[in-house]
LOPA-413617 format. One record per residue (C-alpha): residue number from 1; x, y, z; residue in three letters. Coordinates in steps of 0.001 Angstrom, whole numbers. Example, Ala and Ser with C-alpha at 12.3 -4.5 7.8 and 13.67 -1.06 7.14 Angstrom:
2
1 | 12300 | -4500 | 7800 | ALA
2 | 13670 | -1060 | 7140 | SER
end
This chain:
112
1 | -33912 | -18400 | 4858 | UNK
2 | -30969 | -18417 | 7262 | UNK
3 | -28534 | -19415 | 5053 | UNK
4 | -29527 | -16679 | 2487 | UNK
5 | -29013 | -14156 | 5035 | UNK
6 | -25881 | -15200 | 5934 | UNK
7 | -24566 | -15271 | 2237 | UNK
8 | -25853 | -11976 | 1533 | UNK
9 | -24083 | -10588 | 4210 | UNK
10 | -21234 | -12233 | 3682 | UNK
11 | -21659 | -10569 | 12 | UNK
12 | -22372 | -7092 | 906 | UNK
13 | -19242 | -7450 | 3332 | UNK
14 | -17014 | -8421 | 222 | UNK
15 | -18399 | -6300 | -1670 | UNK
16 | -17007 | -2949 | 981 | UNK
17 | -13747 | -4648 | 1364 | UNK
18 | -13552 | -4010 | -2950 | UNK
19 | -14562 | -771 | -2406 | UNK
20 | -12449 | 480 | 130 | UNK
21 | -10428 | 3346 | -220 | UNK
22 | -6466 | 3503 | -308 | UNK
23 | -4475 | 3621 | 2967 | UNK
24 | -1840 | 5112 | 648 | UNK
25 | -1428 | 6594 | -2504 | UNK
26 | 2007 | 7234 | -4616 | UNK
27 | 2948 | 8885 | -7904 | UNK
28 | 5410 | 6832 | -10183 | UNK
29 | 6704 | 8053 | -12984 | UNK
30 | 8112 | 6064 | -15949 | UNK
31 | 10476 | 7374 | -18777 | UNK
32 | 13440 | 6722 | -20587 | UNK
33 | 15194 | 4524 | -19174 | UNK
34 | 13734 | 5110 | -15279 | UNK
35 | 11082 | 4022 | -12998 | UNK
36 | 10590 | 6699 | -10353 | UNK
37 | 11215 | 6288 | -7625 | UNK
38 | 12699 | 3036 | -7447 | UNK
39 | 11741 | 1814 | -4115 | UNK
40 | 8124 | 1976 | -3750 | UNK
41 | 7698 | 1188 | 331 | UNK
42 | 4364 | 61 | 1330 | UNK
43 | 3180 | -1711 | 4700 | UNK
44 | 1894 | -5467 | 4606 | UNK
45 | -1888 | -5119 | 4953 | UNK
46 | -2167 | -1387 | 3210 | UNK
47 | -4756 | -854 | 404 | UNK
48 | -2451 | 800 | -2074 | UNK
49 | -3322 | 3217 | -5080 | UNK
50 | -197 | 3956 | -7546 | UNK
51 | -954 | 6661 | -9927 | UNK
52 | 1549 | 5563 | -12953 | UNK
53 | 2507 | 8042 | -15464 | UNK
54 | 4657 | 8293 | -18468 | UNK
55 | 6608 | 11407 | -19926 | UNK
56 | 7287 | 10326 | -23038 | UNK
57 | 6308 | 6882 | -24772 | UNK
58 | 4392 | 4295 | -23637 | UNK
59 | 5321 | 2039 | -21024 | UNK
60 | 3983 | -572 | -19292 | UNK
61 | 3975 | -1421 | -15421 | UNK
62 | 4236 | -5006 | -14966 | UNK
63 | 4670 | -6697 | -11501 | UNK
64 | 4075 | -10211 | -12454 | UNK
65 | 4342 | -11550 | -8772 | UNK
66 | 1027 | -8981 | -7595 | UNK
67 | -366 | -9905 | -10919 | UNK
68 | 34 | -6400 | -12166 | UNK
69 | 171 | -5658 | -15858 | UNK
70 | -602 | -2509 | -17299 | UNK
71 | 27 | -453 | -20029 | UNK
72 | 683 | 3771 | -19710 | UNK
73 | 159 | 6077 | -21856 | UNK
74 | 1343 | 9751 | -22132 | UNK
75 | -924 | 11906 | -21163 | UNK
76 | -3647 | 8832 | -19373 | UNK
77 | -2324 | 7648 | -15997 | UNK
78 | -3069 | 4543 | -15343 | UNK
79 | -4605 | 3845 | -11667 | UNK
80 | -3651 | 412 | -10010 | UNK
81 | -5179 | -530 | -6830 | UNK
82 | -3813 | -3267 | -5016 | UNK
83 | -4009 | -5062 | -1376 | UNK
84 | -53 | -5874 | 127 | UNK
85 | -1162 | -9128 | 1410 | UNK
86 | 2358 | -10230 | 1555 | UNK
87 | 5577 | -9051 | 3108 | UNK
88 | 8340 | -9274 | 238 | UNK
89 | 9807 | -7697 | -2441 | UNK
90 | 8163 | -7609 | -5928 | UNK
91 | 10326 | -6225 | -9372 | UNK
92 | 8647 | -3995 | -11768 | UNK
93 | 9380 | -3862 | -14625 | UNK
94 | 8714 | -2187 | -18190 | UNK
95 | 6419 | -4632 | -20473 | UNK
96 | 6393 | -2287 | -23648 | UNK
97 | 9500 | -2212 | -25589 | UNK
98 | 10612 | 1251 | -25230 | UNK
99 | 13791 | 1832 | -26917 | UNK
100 | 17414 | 743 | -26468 | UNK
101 | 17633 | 1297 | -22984 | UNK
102 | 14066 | -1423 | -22205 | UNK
103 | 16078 | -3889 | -20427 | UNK
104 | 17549 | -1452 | -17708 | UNK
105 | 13735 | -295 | -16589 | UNK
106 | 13547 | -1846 | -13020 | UNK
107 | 12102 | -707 | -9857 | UNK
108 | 10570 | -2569 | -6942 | UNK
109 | 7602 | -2861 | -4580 | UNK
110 | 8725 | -3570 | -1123 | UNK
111 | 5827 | -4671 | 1417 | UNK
112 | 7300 | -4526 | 5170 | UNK
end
């Protein structure tokens, strides 16, 4: 009976560390050939929320080194909640083929 108690709790406890809410949140903006801004600072430990938006075709945010892939949509942000577990810097970059100028779509996450 002990050892149930123990896992639920360790359970429920896992369960509010999910559904914490951000330390930060930040506003990025992709378009034509930009990721805005370019340096997204966050602090090692910080519960982030990045609210990524497009202004003209769809993009995608990928961050394969936070295991972040996502696609965006005009006119439906997409949400991303990570932890910054580790200190570092992680490209972004556009997934979706976007036109001639793809290639030069780079930004980073840098966790201090």
């Amino acid at each position: 009976m002990r050892r149930v108690t123990v896992l639920l709790l360790l359970l429920l406890a896992g369960l509010a560390a999910c559904n914490r809410a951000p330390d930060v949140r930040i506003q990025v903006t992709m378009k034509k050939y930009v990721i805005e801004p370019a340096e997204i600072r966050v602090k090692r430990g910080q519960r982030v929320e990045l609210t990524v938006s497009t202004l003209d075709v769809q993009h995608g945010f990928y961050v394969p080194d936070l295991g972040i892939r996502e696609p965006v949509q005009k006119g439906h942000p997409a949400v991303i909640v990570f932890d910054a577990k580790r200190a570092g810097q992680y490209p972004v970059q556009c997934s979706i083929i976007c036109g001639p100028g793809h290639d030069d779509m780079h930004a980073k996450i840098i966790v201090e």
